[in-house]
C-alpha positions, 0 to 999 in steps of 0.5 A: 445377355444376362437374363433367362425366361419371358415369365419367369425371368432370372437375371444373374450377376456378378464375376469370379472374384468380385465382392458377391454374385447373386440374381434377381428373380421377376415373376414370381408368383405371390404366396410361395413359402421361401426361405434361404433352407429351400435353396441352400441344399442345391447350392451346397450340392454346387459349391467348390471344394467337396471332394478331392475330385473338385476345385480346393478353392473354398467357398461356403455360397451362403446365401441370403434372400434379400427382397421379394419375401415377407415373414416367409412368403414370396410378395410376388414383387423381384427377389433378389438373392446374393452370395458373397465371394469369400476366397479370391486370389486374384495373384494367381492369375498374373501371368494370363494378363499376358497370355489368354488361356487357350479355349477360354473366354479371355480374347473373346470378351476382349474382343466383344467389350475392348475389357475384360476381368483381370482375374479369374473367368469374370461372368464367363466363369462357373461361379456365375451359375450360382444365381441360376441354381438359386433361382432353380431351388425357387422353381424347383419347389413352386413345380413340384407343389404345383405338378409334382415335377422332378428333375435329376441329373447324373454323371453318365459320361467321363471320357469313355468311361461311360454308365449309358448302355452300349445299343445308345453307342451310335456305332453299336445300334445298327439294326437288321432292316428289311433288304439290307445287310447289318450295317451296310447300306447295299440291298441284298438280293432276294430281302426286299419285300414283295408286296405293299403290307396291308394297312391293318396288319402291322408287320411284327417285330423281329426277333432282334428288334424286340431284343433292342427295344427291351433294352431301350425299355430298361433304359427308360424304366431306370430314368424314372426312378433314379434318385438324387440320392442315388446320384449323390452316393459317391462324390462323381455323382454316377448313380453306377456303382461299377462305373463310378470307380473308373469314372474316379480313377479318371478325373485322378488321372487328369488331376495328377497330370495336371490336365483336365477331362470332359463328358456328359450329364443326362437328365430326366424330369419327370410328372411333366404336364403337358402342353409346353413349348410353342410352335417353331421357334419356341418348341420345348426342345429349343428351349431346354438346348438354349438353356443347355448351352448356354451353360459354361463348357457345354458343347452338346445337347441331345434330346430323346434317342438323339444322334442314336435316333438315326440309326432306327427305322421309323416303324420301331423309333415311332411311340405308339399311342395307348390309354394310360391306367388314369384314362389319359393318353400315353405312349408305349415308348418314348424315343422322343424323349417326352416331346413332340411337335415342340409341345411336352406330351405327359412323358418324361422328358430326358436329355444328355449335354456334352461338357468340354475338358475345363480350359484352365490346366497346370500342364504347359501349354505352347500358346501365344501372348495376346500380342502374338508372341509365342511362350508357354502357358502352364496355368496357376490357379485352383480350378476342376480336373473335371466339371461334370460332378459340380455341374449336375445341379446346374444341369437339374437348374437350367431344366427347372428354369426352363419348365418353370418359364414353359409352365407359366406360359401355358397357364396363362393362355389355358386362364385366358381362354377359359374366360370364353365358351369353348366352341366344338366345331370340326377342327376337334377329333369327332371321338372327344367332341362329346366329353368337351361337350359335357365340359359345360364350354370349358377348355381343359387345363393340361394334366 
């Protein structure tokens, strides 16, 4: 379907080269300062043609807000937002009505809908996120007015060319754990220990645990303060300065050989309240993977420590809780990535998602015609080398949206119940009974 969320819902529409793409936004709430400056900054940052690392179609995606707001303000009524296509070249894209484009959309919408765009990827095309980064900008500032959230987004991985530490490398991150050999599964004779530990002596770290949480410590610590800023320093948007050079040479490798190139955008938000995600079906997690997902060339998604998480004994991979300098709880470490239980816990929440290489590639291709017979493909067209620079703001939409959605959720259950005396029974951990007591019957909005 083409619309996201249950509050907050963005409907997307339009195709790569029709007359104009847009959305239309349901729920937004009223008397929210709006204008086409809050949201043409996240558009710019998407569009084609910035450096010689992207696609060379070119494209302004201006933007015009078209109902919902009145002398500056949102009405709380749809808006609707649209964006003209301006450089289509539908010729280019002759010979794919003869052969599909390997690892693309064109058998699958073929054979979903018996039609499909005769030029360009039509709605399985990139220029269909466009009204989700539109519809982001809208979130994006009612959150950060609301909550103080932030979402960034930055370029971790091309290829192997990867910024991430080398302890998040699966492979690299093997512990020694009590009673087995490093990266062995046999037990070793005489390692085993003797006796069950005593439930008030936590067993210290060993020297070599503490070496690794240190290092997954840095991790978090630059996850909380890298910058948009620092993300749009240079054109592949890795805020690594060293990495960044090789990540380039990359993406100007696959250009020259007319082929194309895949990796990873990692995302933390920031100043999330907690309390959102609903139980089993809805968990935040699921939530931000669907989202995720559905973006177009995405084929991964991990959350916290992730695949990595598996290598970790759980004494050291559980986040021990401690009271926060505001009198809140907080944890000491965040290996799971801000959430639990499916439900925000206050932390920042960060995440990685895995791009496939773009499909559409000049190098010829040995292929088939829709009618099976075989040829050879070498693709027209301008299209990305790599998409990964271009696909940070769709990354930081997908995750506004989806904290957006979660947010209004949760506020309109915490305005609900706190019509109604809070009852104190023994469900209610006896140490906060007193301070919900001294509330006056109310329930406590989530921080």
């Amino acid at each position: 379907m083409s619309t996201f969320g249950h509050v907050f819902r963005v409907t997307t529409f339009g195709e790569s080269h029709c007359k104009a793409v847009g959305v239309i936004i349901d729920g937004c709430p009223p008397g929210l300062a709006l204008s086409e400056q809050d949201i043409q900054p996240q558009l710019d940052r998407r569009r084609p043609g910035q450096s010689n690392l992207t696609t060379p179609r070119n494209e302004k995606d201006r933007v015009t807000i078209l109902s919902g707001t009145e002398k500056g303000f949102t009405l709380g009524t749809p808006i609707s937002m649209s964006v003209p296509n301006e450089d289509q070249r539908p010729h280019d894209y002759g010979e794919m009505d003869l052969y599909p484009r390997p690892s693309h959309a064109d058998t699958t919408y073929l054979d979903k809908y018996g039609i499909k765009a005769s030029s360009g990827g039509g709605r399985s095309s990139a220029r269909e996120t466009i009204g989700r980064v539109a519809a982001a900008a809208i979130a994006e500032k009612y959150l950060k007015l609301a909550t103080g959230l932030q979402v960034v987004a930055f370029v971790s991985s091309v290829g192997h060319v990867d910024m991430s530490p080398d302890f998040q490398n699966k492979a690299n991150s093997a512990l020694v754990l009590p009673g087995f050999t490093n990266g062995t599964d046999t037990p070793v004779s005489g390692n085993t220990p003797s006796k069950v530990p005593k439930a008030d002596q936590p067993p210290a770290l060993t020297e070599k645990e503490q070496a690794y949480l240190k290092k997954w410590q840095e991790w978090w610590k630059k996850l909380a303060t890298i910058t948009r800023e620092d993300v749009d320093a240079n054109e592949v948007r890795c805020p690594d300065g060293d990495t960044y050079e090789r990540m380039k040479e990359r993406i100007i490798q696959a250009r020259d050989a007319y082929d194309s190139i895949g990796g990873t955008v990692t995302c933390v938000i920031r100043n999330v309240p907690k309390g959102l995600g609903e139980p089993c079906f809805d968990k935040l997690e699921a939530l931000l993977a669907h989202a995720m997902l559905s973006i177009p060339a995405i084929k991964g998604f991990e959350i916290g420590s992730g695949f990595v998480g598996t290598n970790i004994p759980g004494h050291l991979h559980n986040d021990p809780f401690m009271k926060r300098e505001d009198g809140s709880l907080g944890t000491l470490t965040n290996f799971s990535g801000g959430v639990q239980g499916g439900i925000s816990n206050g932390e920042n929440i960060y995440f990685k998602v895995a791009f496939k290489p773009p499909a559409t590639i000049a190098l010829p291709q040995s292929t088939a015609t829709y009618d099976g017979v075989s040829g050879t493909l070498a693709a027209k067209g301008r299209h990305d080398p790599c998409v990964l620079p271009r696909a940070v703001p769709i990354v930081e939409a997908m995750a506004s949206l989806t904290i957006m959605d979660a947010f209004l959720l949760q506020q309109s259950r915490v305005a609900a119940t706190s019509k109604i005396p809070r009852v104190i029974t023994d469900t209610i951990p006896a140490v906060l009974k007193g301070e919900l007591g001294n509330a006056g019957g109310k329930r406590k909005e989530c921080d």
